[in-house]
C-alpha positions as CSV (number, residue, x, y, z in Angstrom):
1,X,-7.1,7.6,-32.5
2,X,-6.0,6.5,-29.2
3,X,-9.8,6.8,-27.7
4,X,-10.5,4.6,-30.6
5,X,-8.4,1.9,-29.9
6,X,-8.7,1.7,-26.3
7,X,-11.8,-0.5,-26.1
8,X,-10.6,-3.1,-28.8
9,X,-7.2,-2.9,-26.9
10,X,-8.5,-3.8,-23.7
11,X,-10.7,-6.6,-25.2
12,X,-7.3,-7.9,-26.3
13,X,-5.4,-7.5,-23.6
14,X,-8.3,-9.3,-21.7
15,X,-8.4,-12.4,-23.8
16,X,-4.9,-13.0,-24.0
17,X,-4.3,-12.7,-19.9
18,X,-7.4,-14.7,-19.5
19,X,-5.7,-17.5,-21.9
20,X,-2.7,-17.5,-20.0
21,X,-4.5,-18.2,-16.8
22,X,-5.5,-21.1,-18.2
23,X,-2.6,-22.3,-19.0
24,X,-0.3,-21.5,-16.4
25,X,0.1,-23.2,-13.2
26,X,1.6,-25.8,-10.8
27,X,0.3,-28.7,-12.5
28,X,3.2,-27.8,-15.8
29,X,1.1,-29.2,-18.4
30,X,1.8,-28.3,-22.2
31,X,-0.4,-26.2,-24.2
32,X,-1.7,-28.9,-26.5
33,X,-2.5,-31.0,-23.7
34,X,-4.2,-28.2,-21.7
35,X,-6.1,-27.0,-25.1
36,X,-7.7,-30.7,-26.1
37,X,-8.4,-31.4,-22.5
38,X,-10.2,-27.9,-22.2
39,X,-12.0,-28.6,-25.0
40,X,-13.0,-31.8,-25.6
41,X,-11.5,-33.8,-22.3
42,X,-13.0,-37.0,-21.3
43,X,-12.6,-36.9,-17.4
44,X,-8.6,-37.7,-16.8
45,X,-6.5,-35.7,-14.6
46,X,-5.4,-32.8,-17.1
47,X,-9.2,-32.1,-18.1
48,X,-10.7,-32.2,-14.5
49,X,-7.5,-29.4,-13.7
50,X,-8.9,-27.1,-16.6
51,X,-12.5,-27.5,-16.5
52,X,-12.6,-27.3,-12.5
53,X,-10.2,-25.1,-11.2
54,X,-8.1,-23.2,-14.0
55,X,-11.8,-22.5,-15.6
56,X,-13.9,-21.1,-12.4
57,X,-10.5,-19.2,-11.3
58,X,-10.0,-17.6,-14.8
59,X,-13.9,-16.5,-14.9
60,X,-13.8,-15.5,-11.8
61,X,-11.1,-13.1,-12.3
62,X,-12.5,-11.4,-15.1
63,X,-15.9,-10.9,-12.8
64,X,-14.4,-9.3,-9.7
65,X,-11.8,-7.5,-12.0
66,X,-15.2,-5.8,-13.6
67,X,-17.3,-5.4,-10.5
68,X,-14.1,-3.4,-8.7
69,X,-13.4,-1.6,-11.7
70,X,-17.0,-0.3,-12.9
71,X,-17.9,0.1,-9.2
72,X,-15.0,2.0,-8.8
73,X,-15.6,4.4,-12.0
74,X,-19.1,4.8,-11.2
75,X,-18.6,5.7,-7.4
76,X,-15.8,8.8,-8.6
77,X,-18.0,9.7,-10.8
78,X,-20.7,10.2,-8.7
79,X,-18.9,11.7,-6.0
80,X,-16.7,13.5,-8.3
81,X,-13.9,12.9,-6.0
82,X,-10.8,10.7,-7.3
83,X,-10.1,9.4,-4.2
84,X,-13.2,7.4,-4.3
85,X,-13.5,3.7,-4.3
86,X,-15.4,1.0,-3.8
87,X,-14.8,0.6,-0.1
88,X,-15.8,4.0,1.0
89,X,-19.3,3.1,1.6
90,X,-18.6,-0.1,3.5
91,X,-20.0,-2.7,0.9
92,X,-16.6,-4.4,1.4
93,X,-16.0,-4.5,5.0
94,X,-19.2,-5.5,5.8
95,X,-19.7,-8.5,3.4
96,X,-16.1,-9.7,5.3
97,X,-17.8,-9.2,8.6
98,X,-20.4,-11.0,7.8
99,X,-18.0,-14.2,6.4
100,X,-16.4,-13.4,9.4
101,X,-19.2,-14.3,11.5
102,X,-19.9,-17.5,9.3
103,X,-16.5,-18.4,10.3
104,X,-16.5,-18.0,14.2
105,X,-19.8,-19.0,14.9
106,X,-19.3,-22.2,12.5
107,X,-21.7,-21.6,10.1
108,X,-19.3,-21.9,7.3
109,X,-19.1,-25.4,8.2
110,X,-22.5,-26.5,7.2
111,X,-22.3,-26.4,3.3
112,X,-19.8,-25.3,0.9
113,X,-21.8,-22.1,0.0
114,X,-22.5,-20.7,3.5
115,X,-19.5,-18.2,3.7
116,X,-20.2,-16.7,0.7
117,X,-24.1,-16.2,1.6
118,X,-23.3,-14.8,4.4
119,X,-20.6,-12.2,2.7
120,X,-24.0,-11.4,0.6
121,X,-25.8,-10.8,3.7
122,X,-23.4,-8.2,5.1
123,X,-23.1,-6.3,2.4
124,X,-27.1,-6.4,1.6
125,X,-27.1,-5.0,5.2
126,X,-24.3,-2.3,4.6
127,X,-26.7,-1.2,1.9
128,X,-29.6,-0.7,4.0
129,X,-27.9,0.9,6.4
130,X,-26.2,3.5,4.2
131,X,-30.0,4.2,2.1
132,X,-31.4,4.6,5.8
133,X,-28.4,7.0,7.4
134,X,-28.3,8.9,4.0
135,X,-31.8,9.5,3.5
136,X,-33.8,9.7,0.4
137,X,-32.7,13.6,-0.3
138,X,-29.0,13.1,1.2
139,X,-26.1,14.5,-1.0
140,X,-23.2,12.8,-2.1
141,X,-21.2,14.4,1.0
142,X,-24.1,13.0,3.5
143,X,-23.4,9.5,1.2
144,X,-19.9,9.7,1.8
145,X,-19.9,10.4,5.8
146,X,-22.7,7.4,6.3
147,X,-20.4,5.0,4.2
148,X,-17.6,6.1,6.1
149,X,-19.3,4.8,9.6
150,X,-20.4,1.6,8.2
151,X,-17.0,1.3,7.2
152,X,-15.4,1.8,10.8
153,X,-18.7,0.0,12.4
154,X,-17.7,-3.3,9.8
155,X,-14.7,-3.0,11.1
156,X,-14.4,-2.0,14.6
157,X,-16.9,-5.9,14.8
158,X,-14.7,-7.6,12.8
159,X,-11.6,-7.0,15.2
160,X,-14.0,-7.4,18.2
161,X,-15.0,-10.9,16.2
162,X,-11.6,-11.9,15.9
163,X,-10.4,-10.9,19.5
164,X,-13.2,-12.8,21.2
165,X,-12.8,-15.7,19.2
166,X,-11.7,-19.0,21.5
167,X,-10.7,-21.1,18.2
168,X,-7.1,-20.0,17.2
169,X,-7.6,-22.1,13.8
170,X,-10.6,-20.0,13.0
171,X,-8.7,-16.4,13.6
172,X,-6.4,-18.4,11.4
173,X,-8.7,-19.0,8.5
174,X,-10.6,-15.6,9.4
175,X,-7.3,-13.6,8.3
176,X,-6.4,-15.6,5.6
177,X,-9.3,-15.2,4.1
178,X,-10.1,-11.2,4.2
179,X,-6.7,-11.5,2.5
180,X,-8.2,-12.3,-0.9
181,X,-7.9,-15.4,-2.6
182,X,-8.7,-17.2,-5.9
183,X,-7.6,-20.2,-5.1
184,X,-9.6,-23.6,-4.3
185,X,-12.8,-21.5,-6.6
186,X,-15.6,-23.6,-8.1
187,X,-18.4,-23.1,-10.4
188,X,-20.5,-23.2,-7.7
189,X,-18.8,-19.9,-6.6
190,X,-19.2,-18.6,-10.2
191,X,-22.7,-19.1,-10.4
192,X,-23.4,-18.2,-7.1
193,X,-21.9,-14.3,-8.0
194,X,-23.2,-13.9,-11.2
195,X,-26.4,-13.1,-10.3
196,X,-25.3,-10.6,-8.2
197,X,-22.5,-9.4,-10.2
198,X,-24.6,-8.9,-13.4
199,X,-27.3,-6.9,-11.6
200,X,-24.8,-4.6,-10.3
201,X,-23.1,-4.0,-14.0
202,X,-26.6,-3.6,-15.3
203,X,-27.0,-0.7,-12.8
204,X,-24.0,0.8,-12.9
205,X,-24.1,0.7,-16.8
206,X,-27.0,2.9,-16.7
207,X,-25.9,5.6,-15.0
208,X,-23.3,6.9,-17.7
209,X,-25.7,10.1,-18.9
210,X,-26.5,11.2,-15.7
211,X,-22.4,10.5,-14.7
212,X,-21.5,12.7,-17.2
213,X,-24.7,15.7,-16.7
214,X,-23.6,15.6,-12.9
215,X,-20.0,17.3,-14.4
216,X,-21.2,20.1,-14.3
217,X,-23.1,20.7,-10.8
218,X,-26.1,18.9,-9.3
219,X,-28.4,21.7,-10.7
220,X,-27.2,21.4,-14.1
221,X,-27.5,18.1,-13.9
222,X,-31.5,18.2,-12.5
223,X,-32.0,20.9,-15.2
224,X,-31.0,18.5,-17.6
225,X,-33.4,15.8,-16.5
226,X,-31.4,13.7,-14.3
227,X,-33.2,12.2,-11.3
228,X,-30.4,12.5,-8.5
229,X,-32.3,10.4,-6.3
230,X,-32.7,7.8,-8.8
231,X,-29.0,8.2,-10.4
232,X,-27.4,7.9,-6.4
233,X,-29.9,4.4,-5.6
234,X,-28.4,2.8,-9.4
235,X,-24.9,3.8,-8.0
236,X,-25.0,2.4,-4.5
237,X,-27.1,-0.9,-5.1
238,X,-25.1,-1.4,-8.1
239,X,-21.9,-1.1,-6.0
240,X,-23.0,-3.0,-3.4
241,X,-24.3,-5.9,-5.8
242,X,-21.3,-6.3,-7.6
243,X,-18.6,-5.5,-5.1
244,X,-20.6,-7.6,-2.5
245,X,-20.4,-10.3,-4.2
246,X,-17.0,-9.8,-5.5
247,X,-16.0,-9.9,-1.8
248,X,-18.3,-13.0,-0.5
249,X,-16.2,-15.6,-3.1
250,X,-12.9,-13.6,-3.5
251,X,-11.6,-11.8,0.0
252,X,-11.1,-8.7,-0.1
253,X,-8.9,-7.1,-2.9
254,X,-8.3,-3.7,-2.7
255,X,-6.7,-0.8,-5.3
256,X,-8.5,-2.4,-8.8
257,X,-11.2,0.2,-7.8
258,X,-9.2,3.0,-7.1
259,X,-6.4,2.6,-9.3
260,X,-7.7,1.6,-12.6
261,X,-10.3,4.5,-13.2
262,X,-7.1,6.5,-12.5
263,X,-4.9,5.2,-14.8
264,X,-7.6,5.1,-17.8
265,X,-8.9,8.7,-17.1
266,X,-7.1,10.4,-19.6
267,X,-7.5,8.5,-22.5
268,X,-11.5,8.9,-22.4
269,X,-11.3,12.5,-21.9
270,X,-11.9,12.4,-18.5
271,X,-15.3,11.7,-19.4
272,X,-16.8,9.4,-16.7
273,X,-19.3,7.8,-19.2
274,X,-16.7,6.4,-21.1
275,X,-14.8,5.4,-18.1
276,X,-17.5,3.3,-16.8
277,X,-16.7,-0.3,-19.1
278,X,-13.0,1.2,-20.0
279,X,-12.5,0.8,-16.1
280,X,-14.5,-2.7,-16.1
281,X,-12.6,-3.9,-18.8
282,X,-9.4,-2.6,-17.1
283,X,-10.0,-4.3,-13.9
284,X,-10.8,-7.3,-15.3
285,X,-7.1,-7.5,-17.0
286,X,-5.6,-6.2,-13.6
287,X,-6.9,-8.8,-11.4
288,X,-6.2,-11.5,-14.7
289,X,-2.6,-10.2,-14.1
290,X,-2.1,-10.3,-10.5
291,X,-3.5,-14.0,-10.3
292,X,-1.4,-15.2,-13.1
293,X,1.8,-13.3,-10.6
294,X,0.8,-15.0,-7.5
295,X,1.3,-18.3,-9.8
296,X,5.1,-17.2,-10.8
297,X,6.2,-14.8,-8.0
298,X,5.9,-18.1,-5.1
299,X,4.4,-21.3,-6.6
300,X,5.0,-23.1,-3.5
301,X,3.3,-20.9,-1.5
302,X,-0.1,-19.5,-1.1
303,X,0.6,-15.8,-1.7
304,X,-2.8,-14.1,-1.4
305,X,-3.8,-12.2,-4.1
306,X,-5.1,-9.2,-2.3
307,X,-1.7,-8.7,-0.4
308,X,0.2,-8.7,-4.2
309,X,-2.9,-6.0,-5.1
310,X,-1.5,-3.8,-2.5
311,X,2.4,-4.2,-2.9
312,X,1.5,-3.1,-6.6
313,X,-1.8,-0.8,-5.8
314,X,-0.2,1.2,-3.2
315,X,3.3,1.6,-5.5
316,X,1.2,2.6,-8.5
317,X,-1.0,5.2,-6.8
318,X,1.8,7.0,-5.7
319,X,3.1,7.2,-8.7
320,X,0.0,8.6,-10.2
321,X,-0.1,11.6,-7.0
322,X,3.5,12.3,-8.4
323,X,2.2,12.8,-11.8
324,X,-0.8,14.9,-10.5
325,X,1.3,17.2,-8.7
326,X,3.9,17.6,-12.0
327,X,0.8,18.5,-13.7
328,X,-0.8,20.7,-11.4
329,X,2.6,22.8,-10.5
C-alpha cells in the first residue's frame, strides 16, 4: 500500500510546495491578489512579481529538483554504489568552471545568457572527456576513476581561475555564484534549460530495465539483453544534460542527488527502476522546500540556496549512515 501511494503522494506534495512558492515572498502580497494577478493580471506591479520572478523561480525549482534527483538515482544505479551522485563524474564542476571563465574573462557581460552557455559548454566538455578517458568498453569502476579526475581537473582551474583573477568584484560574483542561487531567474533561463533538461530525463528514463537487470551482475545483465555500452552512454549524457544544465542557470546545489535516492529507497523495494521518477519527483519537492526556507529563514538577506542544501544535506546523510549501521549491526 505504501508503494502505492508514494507516487500520488509525491505529486501532492509537489504541487502544494510549488503553490507556496508562489505565494510566498518579500513582496507580502495576499493570496487573492497573488491568484487573479497570476492568472488573469493586466501588467501592474503584483502581476509582473508573479508572472516574472515567482513563476520562472518556482519552474525552475521543480526542473533542477528533477535533473539532481533522477541523475542521482540513475548514476547509483548504475554504479550500484550508494555513495554515488551526480558530481562524481564532474558534469558539475566543470559546467561552474566554465561560468567561471565567462565571469573572469568578461564574457558574461555581453548578453544576459552568456554565463549559462558557457556552464553548458563545460559540462558538454566534461562529457567528452569522461566518454574519451573511459573508453567505449570501460566498466563502471574505469567510469568512476575518469569522473573523479575531471572532477579535481574542474576544480584544481577553477581555484587557479579565481587566484589569478585581478578583478576582486569578479572573485566576488565568481563565489557567490557556485554557491547556488534561484534568485533574479527569468524565463529566458527556463527556456534556455529545458531543452537540455528534458533530453537528459528522456535518457535517463529509459534506462530503468537495464538499471534493474544490472542488479544482479553485468553478465546477468548482458545475458538478459542489456547493451552495457549503450545503457552506460543513456546514463552519462543523460546526467550530464540535465545536471549541466541544472548548474549553468542555478549554481551549484549539492545533496538533492545524493540524498533523496537514499531517503526513497526503501519504499520502492530498493528497486532502482522505480526509484528513477520517485527520486525526480523527490528532488523536485526538496529543492521547492529549500527555496521557499531561504525566503523565511533570512528575508533580508541573500542566503544561497546551495549553502541551506548543505546545512540540511550534510545533517540528513548522517543521519541516514546511522540508520545503515543500526541495520547492518
Amino acid at each position: 500500500m505504501t508503494r502505492r501511494l508514494l507516487m500520488p503522494g509525491l505529486v501532492a506534495l509537489v504541487l502544494v510546495l510549488f503553490t507556496l512558492s508562489l505565494l510566498i515572498g518579500p513582496a507580502g502580497f495576499g493570496l487573492g491578489d497573488s491568484l487573479r494577478a497570476l492568472v488573469g493580471g493586466q501588467g501592474d506591479a503584483v502581476t509582473l512579481v508573479m508572472r516574472e520572478i515567482r513563476l520562472p523561480r518556482a519552474i525552475l525549482a521543480v526542473m533542477v529538483g528533477v535533473s539532481l534527483g533522477l541523475s542521482g538515482a540513475a548514476l547509483q544505479g548504475y554504479l550500484r554504489n550508494p555513495l554515488a551522485e551526480p558530481g562524481l563524474i564532474g558534469v558539475s564542476g566543470s559546467a561552474a568552471l566554465g561560468a567561471v571563465i565567462a565571469l573572469q574573462t568578461g564574457f558574461a557581460t555581453l548578453f544576459a545568457l552568456a554565463l549559462p552557455l558557457a556552464a553548458l559548454i563545460g559540462a558538454l566538455i566534461a562529457v567528452m572527456l569522461i566518454l574519451l578517458l573511459a573508453g567505449p568498453r570501460g566498466g563502471s569502476i574505469t567510469l568512476i576513476l575518469a569522473g573523479i579526475a575531471i572532477s579535481a581537473l574542474a576544480g584544481a582551474l577553477t581555484s587557479l581561475a579565481l587566484n589569478l583573477s585581478p578583478n576582486p568584484f569578479a572573485v566576488s560574483e565568481t563565489v557567490f555564484w557556485m554557491l547556488g542561487s534561484l534568485s533574479d531567474r527569468s524565463f529566458a533561463h527556463v527556456w534556455i534549460a529545458l531543452p537540455f533538461m528534458a533530453v537528459g530525463w528522456l535518457l535517463l528514463s529509459l534506462t530503468g530495465r537495464g538499471l534493474e537487470a544490472l542488479t544482479l551482475g553485468e553478465d546477468a545483465a548482458q545475458a538478459m539483453g542489456i547493451d552495457l555500452r549503450l545503457l552506460r552512454l543513456s546514463v552519462v549524457l543523460g546526467t550530464a544534460a540535465s545536471v549541466g544544465a541544472a548548474t549553468a542557470v542555478a549554481g551549484a546545489i549539492g545533496f538533492v542527488g545524493l540524498v533523496v535516492p537514499h531517503i526513497l529507497r526503501p519504499f520502492v523495494g530498493a528497486r532502482p527502476g522505480r526509484l528513477l521518477w520517485a527520486s525526480a519527483l523527490g528532488g523536485a519537492a526538496m529543492v521547492l522546500a529549500a527555496d521557499i526556507a531561504v525566503r523565511l529563514v533570512l528575508p533580508d538577506r541573500d542566503l544561497k540556496l546551495g549553502v541551506l542544501m548543505a546545512i540540511v544535506g550534510a545533517p540528513l546523510f548522517l543521519h541516514l549512515i546511522y540508520k545503515t549501521r543500526r541495520a547492518m549491526a
